[in-house]
SEDRENTI-476644 format. One record per residue: residue in one letter; residue number from 0; x, y, z of N, C-alpha, C in turn. Coordinates in steps of 0.001 Angstrom, whole numbers, plus 500000, padded with zeros to 6 digits. Example, Ala and Ser with C-alpha at 12.3 -4.5 7.8 and 13.67 -1.06 7.14 Angstrom:
<sites>
<zado: A | torlum: 0 | n_X: 513190 | n_Y: 494310 | n_Z: 507800 | ca_X: 512300 | ca_Y: 495500 | ca_Z: 507800 | c_X: 513200 | c_Y: 496700 | c_Z: 507800>
<zado: S | torlum: 1 | n_X: 512850 | n_Y: 497750 | n_Z: 507080 | ca_X: 513670 | ca_Y: 498940 | ca_Z: 507140 | c_X: 512900 | c_Y: 500030 | c_Z: 507870>
</sites>
This chain:
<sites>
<zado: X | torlum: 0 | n_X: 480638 | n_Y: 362722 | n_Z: 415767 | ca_X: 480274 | ca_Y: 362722 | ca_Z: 414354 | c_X: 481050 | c_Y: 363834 | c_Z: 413653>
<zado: X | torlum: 1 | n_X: 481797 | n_Y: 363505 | n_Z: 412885 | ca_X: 482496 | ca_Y: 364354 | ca_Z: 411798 | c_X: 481563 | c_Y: 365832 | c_Z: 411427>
<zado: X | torlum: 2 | n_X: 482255 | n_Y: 366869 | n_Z: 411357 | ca_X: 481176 | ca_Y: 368183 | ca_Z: 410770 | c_X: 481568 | c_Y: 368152 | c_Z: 409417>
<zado: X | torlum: 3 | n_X: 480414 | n_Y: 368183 | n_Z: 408763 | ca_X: 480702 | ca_Y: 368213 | ca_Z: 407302 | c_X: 481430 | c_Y: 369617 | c_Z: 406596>
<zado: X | torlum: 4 | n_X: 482530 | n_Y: 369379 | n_Z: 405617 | ca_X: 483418 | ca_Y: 370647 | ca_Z: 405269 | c_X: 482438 | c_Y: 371383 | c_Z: 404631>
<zado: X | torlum: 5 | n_X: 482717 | n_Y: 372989 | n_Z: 404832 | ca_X: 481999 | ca_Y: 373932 | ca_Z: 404166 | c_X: 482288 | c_Y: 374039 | c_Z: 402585>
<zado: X | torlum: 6 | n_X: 481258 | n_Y: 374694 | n_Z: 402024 | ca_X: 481782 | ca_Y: 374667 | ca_Z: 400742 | c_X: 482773 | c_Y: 375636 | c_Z: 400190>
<zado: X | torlum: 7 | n_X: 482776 | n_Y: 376438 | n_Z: 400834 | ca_X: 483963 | ca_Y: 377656 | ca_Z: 401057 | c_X: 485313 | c_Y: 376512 | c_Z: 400593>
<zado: X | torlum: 8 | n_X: 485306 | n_Y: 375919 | n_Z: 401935 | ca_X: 486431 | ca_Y: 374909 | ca_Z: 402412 | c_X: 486886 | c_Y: 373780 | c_Z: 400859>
<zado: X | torlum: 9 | n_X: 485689 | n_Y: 373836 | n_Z: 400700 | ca_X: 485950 | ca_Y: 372478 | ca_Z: 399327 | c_X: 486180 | c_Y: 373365 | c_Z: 398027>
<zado: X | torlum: 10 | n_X: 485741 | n_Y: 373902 | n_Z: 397390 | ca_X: 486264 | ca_Y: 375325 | ca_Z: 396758 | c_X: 487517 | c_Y: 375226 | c_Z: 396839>
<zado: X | torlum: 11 | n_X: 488107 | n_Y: 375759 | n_Z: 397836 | ca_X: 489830 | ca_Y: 376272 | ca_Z: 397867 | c_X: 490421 | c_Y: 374302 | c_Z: 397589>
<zado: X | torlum: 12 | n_X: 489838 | n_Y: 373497 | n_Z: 398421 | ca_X: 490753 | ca_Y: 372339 | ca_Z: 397854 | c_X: 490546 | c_Y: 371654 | c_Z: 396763>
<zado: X | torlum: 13 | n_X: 489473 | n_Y: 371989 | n_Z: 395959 | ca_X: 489528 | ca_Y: 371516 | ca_Z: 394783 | c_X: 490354 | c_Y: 372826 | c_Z: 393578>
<zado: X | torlum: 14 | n_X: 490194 | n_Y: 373774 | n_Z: 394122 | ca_X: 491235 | ca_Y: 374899 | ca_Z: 393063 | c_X: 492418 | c_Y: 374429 | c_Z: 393310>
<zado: X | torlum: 15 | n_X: 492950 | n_Y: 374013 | n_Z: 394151 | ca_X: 494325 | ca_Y: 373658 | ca_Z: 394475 | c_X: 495055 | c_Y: 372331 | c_Z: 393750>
<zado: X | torlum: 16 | n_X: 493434 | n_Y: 371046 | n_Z: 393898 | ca_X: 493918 | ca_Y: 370259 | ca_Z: 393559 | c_X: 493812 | c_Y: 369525 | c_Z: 392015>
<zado: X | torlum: 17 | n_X: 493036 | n_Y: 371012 | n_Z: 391548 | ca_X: 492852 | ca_Y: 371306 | ca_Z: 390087 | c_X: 494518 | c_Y: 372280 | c_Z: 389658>
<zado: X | torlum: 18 | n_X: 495129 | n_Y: 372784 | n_Z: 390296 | ca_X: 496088 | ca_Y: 373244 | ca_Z: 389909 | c_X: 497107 | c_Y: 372334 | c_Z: 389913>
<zado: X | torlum: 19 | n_X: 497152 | n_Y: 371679 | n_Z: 390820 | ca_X: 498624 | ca_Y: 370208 | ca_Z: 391175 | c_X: 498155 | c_Y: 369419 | c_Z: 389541>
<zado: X | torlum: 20 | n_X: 497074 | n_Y: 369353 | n_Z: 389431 | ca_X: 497214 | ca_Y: 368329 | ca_Z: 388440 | c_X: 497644 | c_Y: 368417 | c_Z: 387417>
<zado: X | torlum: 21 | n_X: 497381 | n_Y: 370267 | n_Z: 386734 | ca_X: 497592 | ca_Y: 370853 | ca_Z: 386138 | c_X: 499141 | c_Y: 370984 | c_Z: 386008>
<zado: X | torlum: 22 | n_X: 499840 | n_Y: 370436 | n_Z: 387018 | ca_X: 501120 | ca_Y: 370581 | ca_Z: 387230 | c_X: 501536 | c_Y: 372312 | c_Z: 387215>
<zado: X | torlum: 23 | n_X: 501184 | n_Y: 372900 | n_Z: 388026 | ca_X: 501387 | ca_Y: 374704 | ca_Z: 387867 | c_X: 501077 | c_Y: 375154 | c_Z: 389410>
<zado: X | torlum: 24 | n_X: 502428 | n_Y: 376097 | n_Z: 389077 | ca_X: 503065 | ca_Y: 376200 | ca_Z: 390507 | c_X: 502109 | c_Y: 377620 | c_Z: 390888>
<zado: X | torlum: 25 | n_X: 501873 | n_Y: 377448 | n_Z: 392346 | ca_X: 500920 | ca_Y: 378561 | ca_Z: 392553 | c_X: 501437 | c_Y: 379940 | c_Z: 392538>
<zado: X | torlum: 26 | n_X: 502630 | n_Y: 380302 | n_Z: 392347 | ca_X: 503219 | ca_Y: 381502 | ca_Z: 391712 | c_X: 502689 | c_Y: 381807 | c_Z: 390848>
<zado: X | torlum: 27 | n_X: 502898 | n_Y: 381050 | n_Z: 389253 | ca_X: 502528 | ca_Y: 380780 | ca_Z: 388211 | c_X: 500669 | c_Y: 381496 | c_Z: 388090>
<zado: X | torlum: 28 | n_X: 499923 | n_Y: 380020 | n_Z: 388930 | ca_X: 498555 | ca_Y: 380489 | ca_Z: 388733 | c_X: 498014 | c_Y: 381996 | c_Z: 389392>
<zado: X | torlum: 29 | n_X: 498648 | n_Y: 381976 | n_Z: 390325 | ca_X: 498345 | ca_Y: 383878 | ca_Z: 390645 | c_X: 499008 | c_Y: 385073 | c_Z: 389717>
<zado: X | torlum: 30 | n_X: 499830 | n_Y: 384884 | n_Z: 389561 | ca_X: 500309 | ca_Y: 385575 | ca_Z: 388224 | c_X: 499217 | c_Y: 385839 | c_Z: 386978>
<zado: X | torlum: 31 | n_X: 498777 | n_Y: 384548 | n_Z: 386960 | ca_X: 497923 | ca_Y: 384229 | ca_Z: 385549 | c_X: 496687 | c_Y: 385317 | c_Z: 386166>
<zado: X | torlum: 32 | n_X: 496184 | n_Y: 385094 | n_Z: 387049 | ca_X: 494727 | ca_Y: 385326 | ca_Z: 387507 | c_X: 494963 | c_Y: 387045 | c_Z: 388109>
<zado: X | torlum: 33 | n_X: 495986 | n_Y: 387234 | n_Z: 388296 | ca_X: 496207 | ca_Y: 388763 | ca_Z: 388949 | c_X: 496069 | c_Y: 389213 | c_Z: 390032>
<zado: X | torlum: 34 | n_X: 496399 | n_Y: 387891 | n_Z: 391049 | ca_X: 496559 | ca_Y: 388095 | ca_Z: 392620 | c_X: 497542 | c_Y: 387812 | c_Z: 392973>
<zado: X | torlum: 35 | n_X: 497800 | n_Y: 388131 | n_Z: 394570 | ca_X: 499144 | ca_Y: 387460 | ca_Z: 395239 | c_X: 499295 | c_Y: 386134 | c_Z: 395416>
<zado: X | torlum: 36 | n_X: 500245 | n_Y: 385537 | n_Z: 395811 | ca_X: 500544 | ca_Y: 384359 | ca_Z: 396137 | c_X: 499562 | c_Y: 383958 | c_Z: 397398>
<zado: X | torlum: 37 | n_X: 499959 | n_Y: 384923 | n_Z: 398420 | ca_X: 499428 | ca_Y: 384541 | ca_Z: 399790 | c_X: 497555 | c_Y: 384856 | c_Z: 399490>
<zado: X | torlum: 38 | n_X: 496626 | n_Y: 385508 | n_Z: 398712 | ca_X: 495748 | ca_Y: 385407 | ca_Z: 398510 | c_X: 495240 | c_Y: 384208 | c_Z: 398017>
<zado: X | torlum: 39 | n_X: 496254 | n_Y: 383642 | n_Z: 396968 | ca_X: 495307 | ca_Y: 382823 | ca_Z: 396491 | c_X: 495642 | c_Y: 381570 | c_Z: 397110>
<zado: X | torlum: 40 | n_X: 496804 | n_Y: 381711 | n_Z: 398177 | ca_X: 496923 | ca_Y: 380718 | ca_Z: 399133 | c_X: 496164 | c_Y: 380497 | c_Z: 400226>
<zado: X | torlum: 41 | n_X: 495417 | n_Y: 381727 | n_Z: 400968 | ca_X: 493890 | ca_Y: 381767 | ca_Z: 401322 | c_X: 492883 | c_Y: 381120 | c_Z: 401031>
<zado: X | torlum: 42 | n_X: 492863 | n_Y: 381222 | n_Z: 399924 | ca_X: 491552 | ca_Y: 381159 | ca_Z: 398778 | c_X: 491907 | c_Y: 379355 | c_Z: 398948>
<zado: X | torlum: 43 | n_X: 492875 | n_Y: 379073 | n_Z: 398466 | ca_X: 492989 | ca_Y: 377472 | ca_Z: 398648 | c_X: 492497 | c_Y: 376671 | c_Z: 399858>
<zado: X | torlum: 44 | n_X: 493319 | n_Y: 377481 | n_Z: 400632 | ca_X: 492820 | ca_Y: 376934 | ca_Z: 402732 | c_X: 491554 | c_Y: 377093 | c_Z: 402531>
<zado: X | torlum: 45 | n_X: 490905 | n_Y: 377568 | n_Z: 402299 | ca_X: 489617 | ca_Y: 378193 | ca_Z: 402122 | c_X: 489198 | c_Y: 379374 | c_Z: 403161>
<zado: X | torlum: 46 | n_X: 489800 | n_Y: 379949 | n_Z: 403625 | ca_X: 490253 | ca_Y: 380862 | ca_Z: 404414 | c_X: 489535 | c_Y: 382101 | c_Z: 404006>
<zado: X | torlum: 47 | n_X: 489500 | n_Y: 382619 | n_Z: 402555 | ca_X: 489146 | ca_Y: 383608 | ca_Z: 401961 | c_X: 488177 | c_Y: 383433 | c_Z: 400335>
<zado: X | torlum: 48 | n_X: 487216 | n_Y: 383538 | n_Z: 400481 | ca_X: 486297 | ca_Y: 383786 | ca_Z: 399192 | c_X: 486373 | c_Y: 384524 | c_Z: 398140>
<zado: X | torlum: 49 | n_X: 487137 | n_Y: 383784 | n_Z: 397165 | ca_X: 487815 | ca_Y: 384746 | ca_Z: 395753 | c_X: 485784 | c_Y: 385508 | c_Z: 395211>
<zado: X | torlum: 50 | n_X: 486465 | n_Y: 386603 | n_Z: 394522 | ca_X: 485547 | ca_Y: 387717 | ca_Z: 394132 | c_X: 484939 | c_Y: 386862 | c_Z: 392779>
<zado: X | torlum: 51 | n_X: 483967 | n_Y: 386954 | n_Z: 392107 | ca_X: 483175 | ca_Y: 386439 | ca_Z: 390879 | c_X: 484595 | c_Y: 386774 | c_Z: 389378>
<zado: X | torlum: 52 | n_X: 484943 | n_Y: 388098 | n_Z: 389641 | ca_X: 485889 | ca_Y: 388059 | ca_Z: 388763 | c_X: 487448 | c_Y: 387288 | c_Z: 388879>
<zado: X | torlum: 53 | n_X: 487677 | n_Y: 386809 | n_Z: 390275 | ca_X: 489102 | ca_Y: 386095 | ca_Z: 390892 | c_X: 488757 | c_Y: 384365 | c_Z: 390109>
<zado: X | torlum: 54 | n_X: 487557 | n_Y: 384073 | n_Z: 390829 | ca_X: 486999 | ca_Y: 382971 | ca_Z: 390567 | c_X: 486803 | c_Y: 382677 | c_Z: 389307>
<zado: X | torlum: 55 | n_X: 486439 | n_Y: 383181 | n_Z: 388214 | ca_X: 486365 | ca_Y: 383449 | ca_Z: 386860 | c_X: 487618 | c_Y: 383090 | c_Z: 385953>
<zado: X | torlum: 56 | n_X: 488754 | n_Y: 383725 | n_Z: 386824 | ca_X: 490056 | ca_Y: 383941 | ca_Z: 386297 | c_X: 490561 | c_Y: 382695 | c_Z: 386467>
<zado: X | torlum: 57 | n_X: 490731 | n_Y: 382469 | n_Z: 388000 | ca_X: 491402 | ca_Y: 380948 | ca_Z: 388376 | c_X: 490483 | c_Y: 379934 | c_Z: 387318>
<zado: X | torlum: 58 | n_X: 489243 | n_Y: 379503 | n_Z: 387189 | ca_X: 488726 | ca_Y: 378346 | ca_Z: 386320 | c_X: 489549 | c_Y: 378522 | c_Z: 384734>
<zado: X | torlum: 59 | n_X: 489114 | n_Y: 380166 | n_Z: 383745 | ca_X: 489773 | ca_Y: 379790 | ca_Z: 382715 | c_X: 491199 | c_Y: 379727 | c_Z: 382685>
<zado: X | torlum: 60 | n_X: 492330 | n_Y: 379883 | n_Z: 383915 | ca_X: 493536 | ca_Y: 379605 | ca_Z: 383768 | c_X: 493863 | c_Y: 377773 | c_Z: 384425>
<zado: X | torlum: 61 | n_X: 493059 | n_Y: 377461 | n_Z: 384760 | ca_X: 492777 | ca_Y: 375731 | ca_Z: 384803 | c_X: 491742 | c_Y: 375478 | c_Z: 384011>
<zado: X | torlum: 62 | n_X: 491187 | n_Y: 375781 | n_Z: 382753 | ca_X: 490756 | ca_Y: 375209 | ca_Z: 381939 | c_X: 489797 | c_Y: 374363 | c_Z: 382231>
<zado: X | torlum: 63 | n_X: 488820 | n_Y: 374951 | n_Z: 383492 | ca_X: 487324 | ca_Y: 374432 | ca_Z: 383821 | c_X: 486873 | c_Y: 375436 | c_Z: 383758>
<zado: X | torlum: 64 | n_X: 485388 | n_Y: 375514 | n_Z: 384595 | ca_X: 484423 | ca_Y: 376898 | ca_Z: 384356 | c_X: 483904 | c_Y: 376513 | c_Z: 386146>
<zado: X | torlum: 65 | n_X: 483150 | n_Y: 377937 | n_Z: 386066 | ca_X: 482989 | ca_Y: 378374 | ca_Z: 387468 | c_X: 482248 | c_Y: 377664 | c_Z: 387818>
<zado: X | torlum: 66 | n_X: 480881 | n_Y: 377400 | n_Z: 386712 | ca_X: 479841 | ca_Y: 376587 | ca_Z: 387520 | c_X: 480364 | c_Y: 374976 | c_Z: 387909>
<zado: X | torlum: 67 | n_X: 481356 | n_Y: 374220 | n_Z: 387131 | ca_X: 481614 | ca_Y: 373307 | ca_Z: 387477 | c_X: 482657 | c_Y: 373244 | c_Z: 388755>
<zado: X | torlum: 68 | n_X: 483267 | n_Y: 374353 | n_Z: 389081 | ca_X: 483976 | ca_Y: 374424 | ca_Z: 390547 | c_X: 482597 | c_Y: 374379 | c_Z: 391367>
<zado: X | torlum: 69 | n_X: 482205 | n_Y: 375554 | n_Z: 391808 | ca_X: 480444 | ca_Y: 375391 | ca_Z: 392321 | c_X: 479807 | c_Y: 374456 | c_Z: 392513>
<zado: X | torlum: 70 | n_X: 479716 | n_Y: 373316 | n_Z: 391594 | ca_X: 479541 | ca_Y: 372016 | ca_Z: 391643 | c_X: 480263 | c_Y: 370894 | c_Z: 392403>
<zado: X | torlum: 71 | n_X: 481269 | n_Y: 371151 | n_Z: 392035 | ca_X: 482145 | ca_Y: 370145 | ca_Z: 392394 | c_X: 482373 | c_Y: 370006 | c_Z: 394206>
<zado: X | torlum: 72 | n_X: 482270 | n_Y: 371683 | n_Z: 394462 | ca_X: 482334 | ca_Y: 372160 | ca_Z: 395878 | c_X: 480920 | c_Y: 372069 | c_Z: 396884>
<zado: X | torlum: 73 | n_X: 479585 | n_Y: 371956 | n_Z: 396213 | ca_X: 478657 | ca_Y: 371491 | ca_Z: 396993 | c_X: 478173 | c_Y: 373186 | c_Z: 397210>
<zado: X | torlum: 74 | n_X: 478043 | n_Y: 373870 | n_Z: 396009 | ca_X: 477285 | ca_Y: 375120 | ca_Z: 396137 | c_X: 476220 | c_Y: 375272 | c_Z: 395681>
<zado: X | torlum: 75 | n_X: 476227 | n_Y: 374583 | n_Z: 394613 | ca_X: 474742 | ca_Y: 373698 | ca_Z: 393655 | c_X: 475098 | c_Y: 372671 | c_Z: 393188>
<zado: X | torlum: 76 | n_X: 473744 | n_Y: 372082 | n_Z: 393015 | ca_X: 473391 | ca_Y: 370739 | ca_Z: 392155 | c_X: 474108 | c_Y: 370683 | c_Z: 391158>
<zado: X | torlum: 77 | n_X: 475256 | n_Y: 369053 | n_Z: 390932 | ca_X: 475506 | ca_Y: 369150 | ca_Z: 389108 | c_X: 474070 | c_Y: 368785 | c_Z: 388245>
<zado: X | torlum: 78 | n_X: 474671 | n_Y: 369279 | n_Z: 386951 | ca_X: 473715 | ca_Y: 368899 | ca_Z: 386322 | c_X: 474275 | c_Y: 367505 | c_Z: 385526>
<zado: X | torlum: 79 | n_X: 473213 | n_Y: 366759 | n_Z: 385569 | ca_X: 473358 | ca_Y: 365472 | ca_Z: 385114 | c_X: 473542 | c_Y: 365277 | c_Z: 383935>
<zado: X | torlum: 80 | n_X: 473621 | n_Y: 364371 | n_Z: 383253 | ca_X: 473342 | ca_Y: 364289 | ca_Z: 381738 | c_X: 472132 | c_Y: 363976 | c_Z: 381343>
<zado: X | torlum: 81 | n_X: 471366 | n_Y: 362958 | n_Z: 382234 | ca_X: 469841 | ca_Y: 362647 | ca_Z: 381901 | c_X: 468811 | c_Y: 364388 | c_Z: 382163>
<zado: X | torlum: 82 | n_X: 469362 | n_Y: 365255 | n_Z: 382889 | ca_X: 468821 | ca_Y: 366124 | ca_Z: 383080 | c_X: 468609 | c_Y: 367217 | c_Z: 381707>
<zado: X | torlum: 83 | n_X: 470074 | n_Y: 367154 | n_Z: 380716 | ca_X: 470502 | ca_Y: 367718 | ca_Z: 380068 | c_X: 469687 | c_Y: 367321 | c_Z: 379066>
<zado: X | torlum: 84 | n_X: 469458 | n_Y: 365839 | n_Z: 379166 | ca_X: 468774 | ca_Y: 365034 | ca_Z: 377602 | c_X: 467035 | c_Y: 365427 | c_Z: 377889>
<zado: X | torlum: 85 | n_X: 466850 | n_Y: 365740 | n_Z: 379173 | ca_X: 465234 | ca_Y: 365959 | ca_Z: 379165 | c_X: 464850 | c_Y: 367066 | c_Z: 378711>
<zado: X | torlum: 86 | n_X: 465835 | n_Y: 367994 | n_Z: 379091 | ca_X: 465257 | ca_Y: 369414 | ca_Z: 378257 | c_X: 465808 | c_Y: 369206 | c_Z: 377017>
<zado: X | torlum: 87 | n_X: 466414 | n_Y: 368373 | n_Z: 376617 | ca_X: 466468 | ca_Y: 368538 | ca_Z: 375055 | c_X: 467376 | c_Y: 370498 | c_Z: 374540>
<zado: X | torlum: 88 | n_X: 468221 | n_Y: 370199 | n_Z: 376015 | ca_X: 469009 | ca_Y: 371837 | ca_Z: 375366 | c_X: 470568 | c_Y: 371679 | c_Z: 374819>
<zado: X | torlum: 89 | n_X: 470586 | n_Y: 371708 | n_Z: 373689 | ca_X: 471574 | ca_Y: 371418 | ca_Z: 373361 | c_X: 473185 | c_Y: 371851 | c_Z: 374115>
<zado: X | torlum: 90 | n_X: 472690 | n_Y: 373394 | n_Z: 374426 | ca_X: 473983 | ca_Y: 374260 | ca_Z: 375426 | c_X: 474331 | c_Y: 373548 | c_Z: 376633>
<zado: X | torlum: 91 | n_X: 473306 | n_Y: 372835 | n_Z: 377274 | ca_X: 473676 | ca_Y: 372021 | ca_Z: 378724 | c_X: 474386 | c_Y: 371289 | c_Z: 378222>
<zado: X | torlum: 92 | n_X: 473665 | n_Y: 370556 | n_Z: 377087 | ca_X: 474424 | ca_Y: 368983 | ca_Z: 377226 | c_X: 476026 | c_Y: 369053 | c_Z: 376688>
<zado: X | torlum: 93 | n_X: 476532 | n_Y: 370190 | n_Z: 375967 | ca_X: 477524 | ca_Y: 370456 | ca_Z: 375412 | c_X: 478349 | c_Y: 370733 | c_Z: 376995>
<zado: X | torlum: 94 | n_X: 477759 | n_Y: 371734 | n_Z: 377816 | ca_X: 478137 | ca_Y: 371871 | ca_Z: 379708 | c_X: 478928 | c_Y: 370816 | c_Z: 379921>
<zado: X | torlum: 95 | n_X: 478188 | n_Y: 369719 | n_Z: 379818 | ca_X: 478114 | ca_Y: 368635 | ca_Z: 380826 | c_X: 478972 | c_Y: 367495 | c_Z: 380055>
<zado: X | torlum: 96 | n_X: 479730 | n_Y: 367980 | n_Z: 378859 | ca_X: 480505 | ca_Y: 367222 | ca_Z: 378526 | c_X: 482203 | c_Y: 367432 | c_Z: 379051>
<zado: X | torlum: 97 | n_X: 482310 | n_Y: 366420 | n_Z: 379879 | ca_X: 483601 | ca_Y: 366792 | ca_Z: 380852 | c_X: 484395 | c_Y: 366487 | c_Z: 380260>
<zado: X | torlum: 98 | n_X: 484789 | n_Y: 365567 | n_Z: 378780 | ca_X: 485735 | ca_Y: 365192 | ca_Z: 378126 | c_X: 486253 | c_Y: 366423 | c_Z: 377173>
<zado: X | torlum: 99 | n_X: 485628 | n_Y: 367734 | n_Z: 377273 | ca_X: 485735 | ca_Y: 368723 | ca_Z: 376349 | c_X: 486170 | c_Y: 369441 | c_Z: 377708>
<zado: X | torlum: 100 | n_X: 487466 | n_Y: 370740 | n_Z: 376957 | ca_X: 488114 | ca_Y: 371755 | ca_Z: 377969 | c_X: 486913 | c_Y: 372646 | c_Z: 378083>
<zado: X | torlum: 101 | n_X: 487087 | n_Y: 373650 | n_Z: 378656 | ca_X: 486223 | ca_Y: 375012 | ca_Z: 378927 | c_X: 486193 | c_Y: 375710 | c_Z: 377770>
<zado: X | torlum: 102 | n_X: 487369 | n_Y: 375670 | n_Z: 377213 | ca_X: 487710 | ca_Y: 376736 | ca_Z: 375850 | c_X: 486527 | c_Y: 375674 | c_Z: 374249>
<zado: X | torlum: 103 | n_X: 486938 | n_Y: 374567 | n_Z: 374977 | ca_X: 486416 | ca_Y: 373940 | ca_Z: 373454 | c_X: 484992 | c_Y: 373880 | c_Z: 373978>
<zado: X | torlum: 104 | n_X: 484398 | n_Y: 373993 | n_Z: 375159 | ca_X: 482805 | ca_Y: 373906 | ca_Z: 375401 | c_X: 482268 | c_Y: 375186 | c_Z: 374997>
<zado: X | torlum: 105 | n_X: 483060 | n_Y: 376746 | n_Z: 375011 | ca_X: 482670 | ca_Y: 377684 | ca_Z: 375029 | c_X: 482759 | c_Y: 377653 | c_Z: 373078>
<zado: X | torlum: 106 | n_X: 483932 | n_Y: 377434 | n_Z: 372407 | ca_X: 483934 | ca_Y: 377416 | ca_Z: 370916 | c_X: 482676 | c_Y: 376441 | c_Z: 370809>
<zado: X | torlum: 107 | n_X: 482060 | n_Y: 375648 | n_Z: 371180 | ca_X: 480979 | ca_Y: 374795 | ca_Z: 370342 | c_X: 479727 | c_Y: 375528 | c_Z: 370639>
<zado: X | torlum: 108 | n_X: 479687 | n_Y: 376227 | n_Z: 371817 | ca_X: 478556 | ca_Y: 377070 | ca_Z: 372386 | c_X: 478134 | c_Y: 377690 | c_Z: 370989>
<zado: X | torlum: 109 | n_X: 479398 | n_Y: 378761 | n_Z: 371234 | ca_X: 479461 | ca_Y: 379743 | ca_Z: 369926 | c_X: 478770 | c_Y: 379509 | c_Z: 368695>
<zado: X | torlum: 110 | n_X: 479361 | n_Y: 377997 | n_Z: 368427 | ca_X: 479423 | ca_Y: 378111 | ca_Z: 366901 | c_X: 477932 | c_Y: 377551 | c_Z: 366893>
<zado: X | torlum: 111 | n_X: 477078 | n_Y: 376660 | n_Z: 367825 | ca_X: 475676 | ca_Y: 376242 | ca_Z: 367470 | c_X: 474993 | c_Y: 377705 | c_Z: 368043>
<zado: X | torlum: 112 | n_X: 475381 | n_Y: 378553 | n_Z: 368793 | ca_X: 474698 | ca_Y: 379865 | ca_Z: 368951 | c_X: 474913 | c_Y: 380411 | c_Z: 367378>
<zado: X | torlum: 113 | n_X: 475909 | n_Y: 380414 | n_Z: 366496 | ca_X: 475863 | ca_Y: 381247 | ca_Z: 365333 | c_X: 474730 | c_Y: 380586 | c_Z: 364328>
<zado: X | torlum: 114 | n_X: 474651 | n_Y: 379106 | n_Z: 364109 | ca_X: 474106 | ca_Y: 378618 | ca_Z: 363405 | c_X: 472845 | c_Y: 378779 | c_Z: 363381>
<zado: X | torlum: 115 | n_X: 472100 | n_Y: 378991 | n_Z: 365305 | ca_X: 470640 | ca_Y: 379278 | ca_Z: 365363 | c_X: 470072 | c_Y: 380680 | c_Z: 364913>
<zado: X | torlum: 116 | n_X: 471589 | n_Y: 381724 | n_Z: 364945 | ca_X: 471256 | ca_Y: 382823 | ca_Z: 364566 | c_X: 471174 | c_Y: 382795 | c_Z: 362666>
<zado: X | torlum: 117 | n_X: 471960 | n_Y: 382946 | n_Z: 362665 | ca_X: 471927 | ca_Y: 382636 | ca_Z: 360930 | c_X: 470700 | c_Y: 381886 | c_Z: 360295>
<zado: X | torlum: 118 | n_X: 470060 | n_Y: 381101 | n_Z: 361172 | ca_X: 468708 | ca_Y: 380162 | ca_Z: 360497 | c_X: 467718 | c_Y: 381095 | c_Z: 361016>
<zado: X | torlum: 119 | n_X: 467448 | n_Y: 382113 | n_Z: 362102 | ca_X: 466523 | ca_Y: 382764 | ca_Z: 362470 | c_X: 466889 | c_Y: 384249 | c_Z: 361412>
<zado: X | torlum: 120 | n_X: 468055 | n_Y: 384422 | n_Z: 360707 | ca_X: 467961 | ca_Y: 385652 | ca_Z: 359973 | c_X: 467465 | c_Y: 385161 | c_Z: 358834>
<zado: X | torlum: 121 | n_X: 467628 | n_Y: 383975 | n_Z: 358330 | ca_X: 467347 | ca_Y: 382984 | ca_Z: 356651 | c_X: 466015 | c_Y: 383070 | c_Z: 357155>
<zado: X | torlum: 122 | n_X: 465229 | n_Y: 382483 | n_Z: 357825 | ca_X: 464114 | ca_Y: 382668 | ca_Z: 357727 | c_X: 463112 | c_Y: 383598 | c_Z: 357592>
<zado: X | torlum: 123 | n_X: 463381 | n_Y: 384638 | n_Z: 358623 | ca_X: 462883 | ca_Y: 386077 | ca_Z: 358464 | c_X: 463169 | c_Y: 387010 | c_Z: 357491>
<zado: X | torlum: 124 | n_X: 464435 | n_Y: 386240 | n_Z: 356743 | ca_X: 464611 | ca_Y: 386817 | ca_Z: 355099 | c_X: 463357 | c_Y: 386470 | c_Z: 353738>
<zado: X | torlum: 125 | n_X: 463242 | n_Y: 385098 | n_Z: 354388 | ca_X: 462288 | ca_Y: 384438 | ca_Z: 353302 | c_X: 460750 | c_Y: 385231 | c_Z: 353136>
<zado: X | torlum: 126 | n_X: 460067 | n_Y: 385084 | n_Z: 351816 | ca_X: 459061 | ca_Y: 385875 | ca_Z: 352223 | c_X: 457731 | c_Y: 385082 | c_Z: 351844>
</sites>
């Protein structure tokens, strides 16, 4: 019976095969992220466990996010979309929209985080 791959293991081949697609040469992406070549050629084998800040770096220079590597690798549960629609949270369900980059999930975050703020200062203005 086959041993099932670690998630360590799936991690490094989905960073890798998030970078091929990306068409970007792993020179390139270690450069970007501020490691060596042969580290983050580790990190691919799955050989070596990039740090919270390595890991951080590699997603926004491939234009995903950490929790969806995590996911993808079998470190946690994705979150669904029916999951997203039950809590009724707007920030998940914006998450869990895979047709949006990282950069444009984090700008929409923002801008409905500004709007809830601005309606919680209008109100507490009112008298």
């Amino acid at each position: 019976m086959p041993r099932a791959e670690s998630p360590q293991l799936m991690l490094g081949r989905i960073i890798r095969a998030q970078r091929e697609l990306a068409e970007l040469p792993m020179r390139n992406l270690a450069a970007a992220v501020g490691i060596s070549n042969p580290y983050l050629s580790q990190i691919e084998r799955g050989l070596r466990a990039p740090s919270k800040a390595v890991l951080n770096a590699i997603a926004t220079s491939l234009e995903t996010s950490v929790d969806r590597l995590y996911e993808e690798a079998g470190f946690v549960e994705p979150v669904s979309r029916e999951d997203a629609e039950s809590k009724g949270d707007l920030e998940a369900e914006i998450d869990a929209a895979v047709e949006l980059t990282t950069a444009q999930r984090r700008a929409l975050v923002e801008i409905y985080r500004g709007f809830v703020d601005a309606n919680t200062v209008r109100r507490t203005r009112r008298p």
